[in-house]
N, C-alpha and C positions, 0 to 999 in steps of 0.2 A: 080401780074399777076394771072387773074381766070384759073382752071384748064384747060378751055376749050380753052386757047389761048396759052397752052404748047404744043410748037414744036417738029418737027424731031431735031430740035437741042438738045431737052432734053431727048429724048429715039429714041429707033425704035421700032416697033409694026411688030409680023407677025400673020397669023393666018393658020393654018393649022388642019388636021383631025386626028385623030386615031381611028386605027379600029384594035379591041381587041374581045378574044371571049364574053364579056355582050356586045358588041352592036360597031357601030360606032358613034365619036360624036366629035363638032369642040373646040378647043381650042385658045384662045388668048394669047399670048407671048409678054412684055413690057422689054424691057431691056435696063435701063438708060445708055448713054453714057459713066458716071462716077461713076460706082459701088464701092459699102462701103463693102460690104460682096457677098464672093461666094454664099453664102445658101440662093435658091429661095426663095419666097413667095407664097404657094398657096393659090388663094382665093377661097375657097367653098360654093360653093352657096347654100342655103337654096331653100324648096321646089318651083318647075315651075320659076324659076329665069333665066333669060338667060344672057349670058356673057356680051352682049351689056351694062347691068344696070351699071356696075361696068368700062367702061372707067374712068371717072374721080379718080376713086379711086386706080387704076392703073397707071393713071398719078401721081398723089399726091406720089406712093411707088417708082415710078423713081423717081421724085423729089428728094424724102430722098434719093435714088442711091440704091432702091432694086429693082432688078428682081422680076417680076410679072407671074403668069400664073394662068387662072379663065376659066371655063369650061363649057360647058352644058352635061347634061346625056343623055343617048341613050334612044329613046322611040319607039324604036319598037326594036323585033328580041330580038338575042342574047341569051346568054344560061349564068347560072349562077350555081357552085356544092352548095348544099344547108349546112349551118352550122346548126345545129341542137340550136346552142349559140343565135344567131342574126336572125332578120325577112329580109328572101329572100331580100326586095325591099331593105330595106337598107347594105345589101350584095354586092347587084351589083350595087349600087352608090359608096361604099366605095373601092369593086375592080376597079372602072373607077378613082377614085381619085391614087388607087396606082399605074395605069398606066399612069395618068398624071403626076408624080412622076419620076418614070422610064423614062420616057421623057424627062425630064427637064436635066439629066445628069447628076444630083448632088447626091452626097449619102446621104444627108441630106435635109429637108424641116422646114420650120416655115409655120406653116399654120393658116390663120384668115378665122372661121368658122363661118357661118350665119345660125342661127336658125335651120331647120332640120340638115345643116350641124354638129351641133354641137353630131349629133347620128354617121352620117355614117363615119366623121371624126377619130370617136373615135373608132369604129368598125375597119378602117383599122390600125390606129396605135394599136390597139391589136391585130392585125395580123402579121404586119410587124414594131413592135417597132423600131425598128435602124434606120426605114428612117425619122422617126420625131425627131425635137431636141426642137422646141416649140406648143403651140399649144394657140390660143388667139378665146377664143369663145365667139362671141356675139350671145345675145340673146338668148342663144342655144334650142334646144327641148331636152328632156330626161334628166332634169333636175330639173322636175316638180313637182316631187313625183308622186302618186296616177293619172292617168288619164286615159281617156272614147274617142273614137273616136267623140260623139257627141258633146261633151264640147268642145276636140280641133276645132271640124269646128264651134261652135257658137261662140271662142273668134276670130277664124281667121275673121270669118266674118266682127265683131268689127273691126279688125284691119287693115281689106279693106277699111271700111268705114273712118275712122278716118287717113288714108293713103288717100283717094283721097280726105276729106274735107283739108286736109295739103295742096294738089296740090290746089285747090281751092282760100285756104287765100292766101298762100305764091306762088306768082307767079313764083320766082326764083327757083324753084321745078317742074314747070306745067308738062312740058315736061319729066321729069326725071317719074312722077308718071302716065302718063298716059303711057310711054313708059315701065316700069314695067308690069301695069296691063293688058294689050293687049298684053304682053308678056308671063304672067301666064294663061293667057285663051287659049293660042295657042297652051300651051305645054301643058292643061289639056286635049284641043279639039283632039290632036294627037294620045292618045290614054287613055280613060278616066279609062280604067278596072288599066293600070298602075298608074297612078294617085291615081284612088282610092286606090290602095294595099299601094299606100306608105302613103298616109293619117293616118290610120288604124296603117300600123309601127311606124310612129310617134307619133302618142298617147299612144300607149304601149308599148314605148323603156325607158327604164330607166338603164341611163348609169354613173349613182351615184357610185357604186361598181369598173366601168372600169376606170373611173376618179381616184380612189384612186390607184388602180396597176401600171398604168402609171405615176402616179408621183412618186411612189416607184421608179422606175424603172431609176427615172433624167429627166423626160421630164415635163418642165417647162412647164406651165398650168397657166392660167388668165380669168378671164372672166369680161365681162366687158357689162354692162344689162342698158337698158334705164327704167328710174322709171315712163316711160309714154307705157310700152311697153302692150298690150292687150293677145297679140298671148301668149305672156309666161311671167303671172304677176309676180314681184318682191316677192310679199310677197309667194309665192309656191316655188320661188327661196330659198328665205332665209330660208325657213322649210326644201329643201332637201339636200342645199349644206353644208357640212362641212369644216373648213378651214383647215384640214390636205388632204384635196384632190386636192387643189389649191396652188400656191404660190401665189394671190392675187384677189381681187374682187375688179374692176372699177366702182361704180355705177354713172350713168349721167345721165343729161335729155333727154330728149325726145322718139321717139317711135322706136316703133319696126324694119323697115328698114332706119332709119336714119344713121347705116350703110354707105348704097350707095346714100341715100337724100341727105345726108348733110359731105361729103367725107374729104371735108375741115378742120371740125371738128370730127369725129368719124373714121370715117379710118384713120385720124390722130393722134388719140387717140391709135389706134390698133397698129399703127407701134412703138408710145412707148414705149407701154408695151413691143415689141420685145427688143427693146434698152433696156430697163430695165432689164429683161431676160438675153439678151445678158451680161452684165454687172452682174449679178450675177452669171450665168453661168462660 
């Protein structure tokens, strides 16, 4: 069965809003008929991402019997206290992820984090440790070492292009990648000064140091990197990550949002790693 012909018989879907002081913003809710574990799943979405990309990869987490919840961020309004630690934009992505958290009803989350997310992720679990028990970051930003906001946007660019020559060859993607990138234009078009302030965050967030406290602390950490990925190459990975900051590194093929391209495989891959966590945990 392809993801896209899994039924109400295998989960329920709702979708509802939250309106928090950073902003209002809508959330998706997946909850398999036949649940393995209480502790949701958040998935995080990396930058101008919108919730629609990642159904199948929500269907794929009820399949396995996890509870799902995947988000968009508020792009206008709202008001955020500033941390003197962290950059503002990625402040108030990571307080709307702990109020999709708070949401969810559970005192615990396992979260799979996608590229920017893998900043503001980390930023809310060093604010509110207790509510995370794993964390599975792909692709992440802030991982990079040393980095320049121009350099981040000439490899994004790469990694636009080499994302829609993918829609191109591989048919079975078309709609997946153009419904992405008409997706990321609409959130940049909404309001471009936000957009641009979080660009800029994530080329200067380096979250190497907050990686290493939090796994002090018992919260299982994996990261799991495409060796085709542009936006954040392998080999800058491998210069900043240390393996007492992780309890493991996935390396696999292919790119950068194959993630939500290829769900079947890689968000397959993510839920793993939770199993695996799980089981050591």
């Amino acid at each position: 069965m392809s993801l896209e012909q899994v039924s109400q018989n295998h989960f329920t879907q709702k979708q509802y809003n939250i309106d928090v002081p950073v902003g209002k913003f809508p959330v998706v809710e997946v909850t398999p008929l036949q649940p393995k574990t209480d502790i949701p799943v958040v998935i995080a979405p990396g930058w101008s991402a919108s919730p629609s990309i990642f159904f199948n990869s929500q269907s794929l987490l009820a399949l396995k019997g996890r509870r799902s919840l995947v988000f968009d961020h508020p792009r206008w309004g709202g008001k955020v206290e500033p941390n003197p630690d962290y950059f503002t934009a990625e402040v108030r992505k990571a307080v709307a992820l702990l109020s999709v958290i708070e949401h969810s009803h559970s005192d615990k989350v396992d979260i799979i984090a996608h590229s920017e997310a893998g900043v503001y992720s980390v930023i809310a679990a060093m604010l509110q440790p207790e509510k995370f028990r794993n964390l599975v970051l792909v692709g992440p930003a802030g991982v990079v070492g040393h980095n320049t906001f121009p350099g981040l946007l000439g490899r994004m660019t790469n990694k636009v292009l080499r994302h829609l020559a993918q829609g191109i060859s591989d048919i079975s993607t078309t709609i997946t990648v153009i419904r992405a990138n008409t997706g990321s234009l609409v959130s940049i078009a909404k309001n471009p000064i936000r957009a641009l302030s979080e660009g800029v965050a994530i080329s200067k967030s380096d979250t190497t140091t907050m990686l290493e406290k939090l796994h002090a602390k018992g919260i299982g950490i994996v990261l799991i990197h495409h060796a085709g990925d542009e936006a954040m190459p392998m080999h800058l990975i491998q210069k900043a990550v240390k393996a007492h900051m992780l309890d493991g590194v996935l390396s696999v093929t292919g790119l950068h949002d194959d993630l939500y391209v290829y769900p079947d495989k890689y968000t397959a891959a993510a839920e793993e790693m939770l199993t695996a966590l799980e089981k050591k945990g």
